[in-house]
Steps between C-alpha positions, in 0.01 A plus 500: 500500500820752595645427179159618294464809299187667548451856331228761622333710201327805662275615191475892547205524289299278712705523824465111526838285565511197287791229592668278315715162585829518224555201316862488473716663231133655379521790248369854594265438167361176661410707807338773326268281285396347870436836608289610208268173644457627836483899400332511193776723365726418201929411487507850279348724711614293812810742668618347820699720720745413824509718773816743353264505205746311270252353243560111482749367210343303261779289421537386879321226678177555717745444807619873436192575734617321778755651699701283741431476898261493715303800385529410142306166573187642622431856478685641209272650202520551154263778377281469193379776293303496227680664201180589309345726810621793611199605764444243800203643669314178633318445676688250762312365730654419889613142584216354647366383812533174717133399553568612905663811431188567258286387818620744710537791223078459403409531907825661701261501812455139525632327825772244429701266784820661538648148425320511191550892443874421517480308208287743281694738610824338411368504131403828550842639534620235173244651277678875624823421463419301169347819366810698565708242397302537158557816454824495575574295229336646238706838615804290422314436157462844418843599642634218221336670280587855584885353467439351168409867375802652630685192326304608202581855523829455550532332145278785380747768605761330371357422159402932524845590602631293181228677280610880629873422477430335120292845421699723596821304335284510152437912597828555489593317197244617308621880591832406383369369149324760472773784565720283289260436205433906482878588517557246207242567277583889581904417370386308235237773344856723543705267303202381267644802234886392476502172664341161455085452516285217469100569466437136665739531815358892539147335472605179762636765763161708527310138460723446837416803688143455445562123599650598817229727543268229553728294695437770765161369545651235684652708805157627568408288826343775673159308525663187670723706719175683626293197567824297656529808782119514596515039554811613672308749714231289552661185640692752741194606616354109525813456688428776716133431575425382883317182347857356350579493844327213751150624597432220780572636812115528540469119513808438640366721798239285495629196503665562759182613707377114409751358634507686869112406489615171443738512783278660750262188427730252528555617896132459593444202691277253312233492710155471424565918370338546160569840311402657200737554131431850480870725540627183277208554221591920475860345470391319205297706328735849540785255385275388176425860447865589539608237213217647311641802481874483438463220271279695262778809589792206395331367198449879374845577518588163336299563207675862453844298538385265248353803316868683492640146375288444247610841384900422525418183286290726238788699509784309467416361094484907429828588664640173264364643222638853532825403593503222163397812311790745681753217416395473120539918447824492664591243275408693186666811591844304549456349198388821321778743675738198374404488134528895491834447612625271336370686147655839646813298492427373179499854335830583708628250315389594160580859561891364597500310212452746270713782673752234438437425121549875463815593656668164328345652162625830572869352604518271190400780308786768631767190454407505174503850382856601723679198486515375092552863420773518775669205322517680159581789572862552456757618757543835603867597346736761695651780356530531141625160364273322277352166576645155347233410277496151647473654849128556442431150449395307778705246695417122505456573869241771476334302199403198762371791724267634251396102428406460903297786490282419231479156663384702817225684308330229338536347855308793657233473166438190605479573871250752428250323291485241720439721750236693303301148470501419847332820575263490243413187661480549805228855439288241324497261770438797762203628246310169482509440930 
């Protein structure tokens, strides 16, 4: 019998307790089909809390809801909600009463043997403490299920803060496209008259701009960031209200009371004394009225908790959504402000390229007009003495000079109208993308 599992089900929708025996190595899903039987309410919408409010893991055993000891045997709970309410409003009715207790309750004047009285009044003080001890735990349920919100929270500030920090990382990107984009298509209107243009790269910059114009749709997560600060506002003020705090000091007053009545009977000789039920009865009935009360005060903060969480979970999809969105114009302003760079350097390239084609033009051209006519032309003679005829001539030696250079030129033709193709080339290429 130690060595049994037994697991206690407190269904906050009904406030019943339904118990199980584990069968051993039993799957959580096995458990939840057995509570669907006994509560009418389906594995989907089935959401079974433990007392820290950590939501039971699927992929665990049912054992996961017993905890080891002595306490863990008998009296710990697991909390069931109902994922497809959000308002628990009743009604729940009272635990009821032992046919004796009920005796006394209809006629509180009736004369009793004390012998007898001390055993009515012995369930008399049960049925007290059993209603405190009821609404005690369904405080614990609703304190589970406060701390499940704050777990859910939690992940809903952290999924916010990831949202803001990705907006305002896109904000400032797109500012910096946009500063850039006007600078370069400022430079290249500038250039457009001397320099190189292309109609179809002018036209794929402004289709850009007005691109990233669009993009800054994305940042816009004012509405979310609105409605995430009022949930956060309200669930400090849930956490604030008196009735998340235990509202059973009433009862436990009064249980209390019971039990000194209880006492003071107990010390009464049993003679043949006979007395009436009546301080026990107003015990009963004020501690009735009591549960009453601050359960319908527990299960109307409960269904604002669940309320707030439904909210979060609403939420959450959104956030995913915005932040996907964020991600994708980030995305295609890198890749925009990296094509525009890369076909910036494309036209530094060309515009080198051709600076370079003309000074290697202009040099082959000056070798060519200064150096043949150097080589002709004859030396300059000193003084008065005529020239050997034969001294005009040129040497063998300056001969092979004059060969080289001519060499050289058609070297440098060459040179040139290769290089003359290649950028021909490469302006159609940069015309058609």
């Amino acid at each position: 019998v130690l060595f049994l599992q037994i697991v206690h089900i407190l269904n906050m929708t009904s406030a019943k307790i339904v118990s199980f025996l584990l069968h051993p190595e039993e799957s959580l899903h096995s458990l939840q089909n057995r509570i669907e039987f006994e509560t009418g309410i389906s594995t989907g919408n089935q959401e079974l809390l433990l007392e820290t409010g950590i939501c039971l893991d699927p992929r665990k055993p049912a054992s996961q809801c017993v905890i080891d000891g002595v306490r863990g045997w008998d009296s710990y709970m697991v909390y069931l909600f109902d994922k497809s309410k959000t308002v628990y409003d009743g009604p729940f009715a009272s635990r009821s009463l032992s046919d004796c207790v009920n005796y006394i309750v209809q006629d509180s004047k009736i004369q009793l043997p004390i012998p007898q009285l001390r055993k009515v009044w012995a369930e008399a003080v049960h049925y007290v403490i059993g209603l405190k001890e009821d609404y005690s735990r369904l405080f614990q349920g609703q304190r589970a299920a406060m701390l499940s919100l704050l777990r859910y929270n939690a992940n809903l500030i952290k999924m916010k803060n990831n949202m803001v920090s990705a907006s305002q990382q896109l904000k400032a990107k797109l500012e910096f496209f946009h500063q850039s984009i006007r600078l370069d298509l400022e430079r290249y209107s500038d250039q457009m008259a001397y320099g190189i243009s292309s109609e179809k790269m002018l036209k794929a910059w402004k289709e850009m701009e007005e691109k990233a114009s669009q993009c800054a749709q994305a940042e816009d997560i004012g509405y979310l960031d609105e409605q995430i600060m009022a949930l956060h506002t309200e669930i400090v003020e849930l956490q604030k209200s008196p009735y998340a705090r235990r509202q059973g000091e009433v009862m436990e007053t009064l249980e209390q009371r019971a039990i000194d009545l209880y006492k003071q009977l107990k010390t009464r000789p049993p003679d043949h004394n006979y007395s009436d039920s009546t301080d026990m009865v107003k015990i009963i009935v004020q501690t009735v009225q009591s549960q009453d009360r601050v359960l319908k005060e527990l299960f109307g903060h409960l269904s604002k908790l669940l309320g707030c969480k439904q909210k979060i979970i609403d939420l959450l999809p959104e956030i995913e959504v915005a932040l996907n969105n964020i991600k994708e114009a980030d995305s295609s302003v890198m890749q925009m402000q990296g094509k525009r760079q890369r076909e910036i350097w494309h036209l530094l390239k060309i515009a080198c390229t051709q600076s370079s084609s003309r000074s290697l033009v202009s040099s082959s051209l000056e070798g060519t007009a200064s150096t043949p006519a150097a080589t002709w032309l004859p030396p300059s003679s000193s003084g008065n003495t005529a020239p050997h005829p034969l001294s005009s001539l040129a040497a063998p030696e300056d001969g092979e000079n004059f060969a080289d250079m001519i060499r050289e030129n058609v070297n440098y033709l060459e040179l040139f109208s290769s290089i003359l193709q290649e950028v021909r080339q490469e302006q159609n290429s940069m015309m058609v993308s």
